[in-house]
C-alpha positions in Angstrom: -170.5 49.9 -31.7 -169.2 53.0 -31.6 -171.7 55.5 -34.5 -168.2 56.1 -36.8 -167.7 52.5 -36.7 -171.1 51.9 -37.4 -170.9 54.5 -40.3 -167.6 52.9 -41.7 -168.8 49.1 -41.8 -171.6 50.2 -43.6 -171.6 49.2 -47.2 -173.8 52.3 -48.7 -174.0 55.8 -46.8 -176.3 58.0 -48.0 -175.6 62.0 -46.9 -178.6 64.3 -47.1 -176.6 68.0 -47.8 -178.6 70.9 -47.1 -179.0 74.7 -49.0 -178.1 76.0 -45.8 -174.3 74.1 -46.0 -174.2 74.7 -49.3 -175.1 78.0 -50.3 -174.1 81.4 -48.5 -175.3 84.3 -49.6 -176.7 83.6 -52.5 -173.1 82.1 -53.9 -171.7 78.6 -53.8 -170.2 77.2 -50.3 -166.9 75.9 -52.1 -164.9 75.9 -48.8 -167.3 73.9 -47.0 -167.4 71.4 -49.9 -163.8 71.3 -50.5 -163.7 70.4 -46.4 -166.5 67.7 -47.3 -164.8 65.9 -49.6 -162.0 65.9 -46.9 -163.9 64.2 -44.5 -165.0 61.7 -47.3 -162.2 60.6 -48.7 -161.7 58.2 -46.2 -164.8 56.7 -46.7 -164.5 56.6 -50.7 -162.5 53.2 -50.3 -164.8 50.9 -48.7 -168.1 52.2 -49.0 -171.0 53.1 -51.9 -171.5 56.8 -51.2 -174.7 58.5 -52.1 -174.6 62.3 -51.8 -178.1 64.4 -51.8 -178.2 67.7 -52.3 -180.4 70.8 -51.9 -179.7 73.9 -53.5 -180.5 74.2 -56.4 -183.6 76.5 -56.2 -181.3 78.5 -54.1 -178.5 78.9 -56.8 -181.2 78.9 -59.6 -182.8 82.1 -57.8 -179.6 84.1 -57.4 -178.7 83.4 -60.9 -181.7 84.7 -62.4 -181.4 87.8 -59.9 -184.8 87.4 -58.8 -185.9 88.9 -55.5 -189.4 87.9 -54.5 -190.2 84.7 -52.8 -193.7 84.7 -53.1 -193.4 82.4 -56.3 -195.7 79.4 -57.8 -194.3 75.9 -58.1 -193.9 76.3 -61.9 -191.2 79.4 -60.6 -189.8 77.1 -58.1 -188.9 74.5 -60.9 -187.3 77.2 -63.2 -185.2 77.8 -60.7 -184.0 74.5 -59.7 -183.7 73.6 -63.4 -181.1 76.4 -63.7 -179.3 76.0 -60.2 -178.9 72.3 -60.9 -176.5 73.0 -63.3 -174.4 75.4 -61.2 -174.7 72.5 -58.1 -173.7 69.7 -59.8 -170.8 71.8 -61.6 -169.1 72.5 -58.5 -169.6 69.2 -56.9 -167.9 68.3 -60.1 -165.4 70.9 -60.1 -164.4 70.0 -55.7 -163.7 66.4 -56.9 -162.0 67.3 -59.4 -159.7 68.8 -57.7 -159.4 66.5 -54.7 -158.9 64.2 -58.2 -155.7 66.4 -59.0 -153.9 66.4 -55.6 -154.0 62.7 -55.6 -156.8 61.0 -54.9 -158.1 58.3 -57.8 -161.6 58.1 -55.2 -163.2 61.1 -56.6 -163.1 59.7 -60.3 -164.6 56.5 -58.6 -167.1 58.4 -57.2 -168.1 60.1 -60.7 -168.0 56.2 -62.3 -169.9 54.3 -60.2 -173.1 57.3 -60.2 -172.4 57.0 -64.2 -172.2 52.9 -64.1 -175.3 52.4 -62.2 -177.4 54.8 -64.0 -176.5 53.0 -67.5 -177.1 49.2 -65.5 -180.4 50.4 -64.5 -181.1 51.6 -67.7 -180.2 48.4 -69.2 -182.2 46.6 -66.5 -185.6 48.3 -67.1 -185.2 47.5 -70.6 -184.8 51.2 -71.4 -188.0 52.1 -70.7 -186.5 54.6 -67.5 -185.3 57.7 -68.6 -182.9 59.5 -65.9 -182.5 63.1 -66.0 
């Protein structure tokens, strides 16, 4: 079997995204994502898509203006609890606009993430807290 076929009958795909593809320069990639979400969309129909992303250390850094990288792990979580915003806004902000030009996938993609978040929830009897 051929690796896109492979890829296509799969039920869940998870895609690891890295900083590099993400961020250049210190700024959001937007036309690499915008082309991402491309590629996707013919996957959006079929299949359970799981989207990991690096990044937001990255985004946190250049946000904050901050210049050294010799930094502690407390530093490193300062940063990626600011960049996580920015990341997760334009993820948001791509789909949404793939959303606008006509494709109902993107708002599937944003449900299901919020769906199986609240049924876990639910299922660990609320003891889980997701963040």
């Amino acid at each position: 079997m051929k690796k896109l076929q492979l890829i296509k009958s799969a039920k869940k795909i998870v895609i690891k995204i890295g900083s590099s593809l993400l961020i250049d320069n210190g700024k959001f990639n937007h036309k690499w994502l915008r082309s991402f979400v491309e590629d996707l969309d013919s996957f959006l129909n079929k299949n359970q898509i799981i989207i990991v992303a690096s990044g937001a250390v990255s985004l946190g850094k250049s946000y904050l203006k901050f210049n050294n990288n010799d930094v502690n792990l407390n530093i490193k979580q300062a940063f990626a609890a600011c960049g996580q915003i920015f990341l997760m806004n334009n993820f948001i902000k791509v789909f949404e606009e793939k959303k606008k030009k006509g494709c109902s996938n993107s708002s599937h993609f944003f449900r299901y993430r919020r769906q199986k978040k609240e049924s876990e929830f639910e299922r660990n009897d609320k003891k889980s807290y997701f963040v």
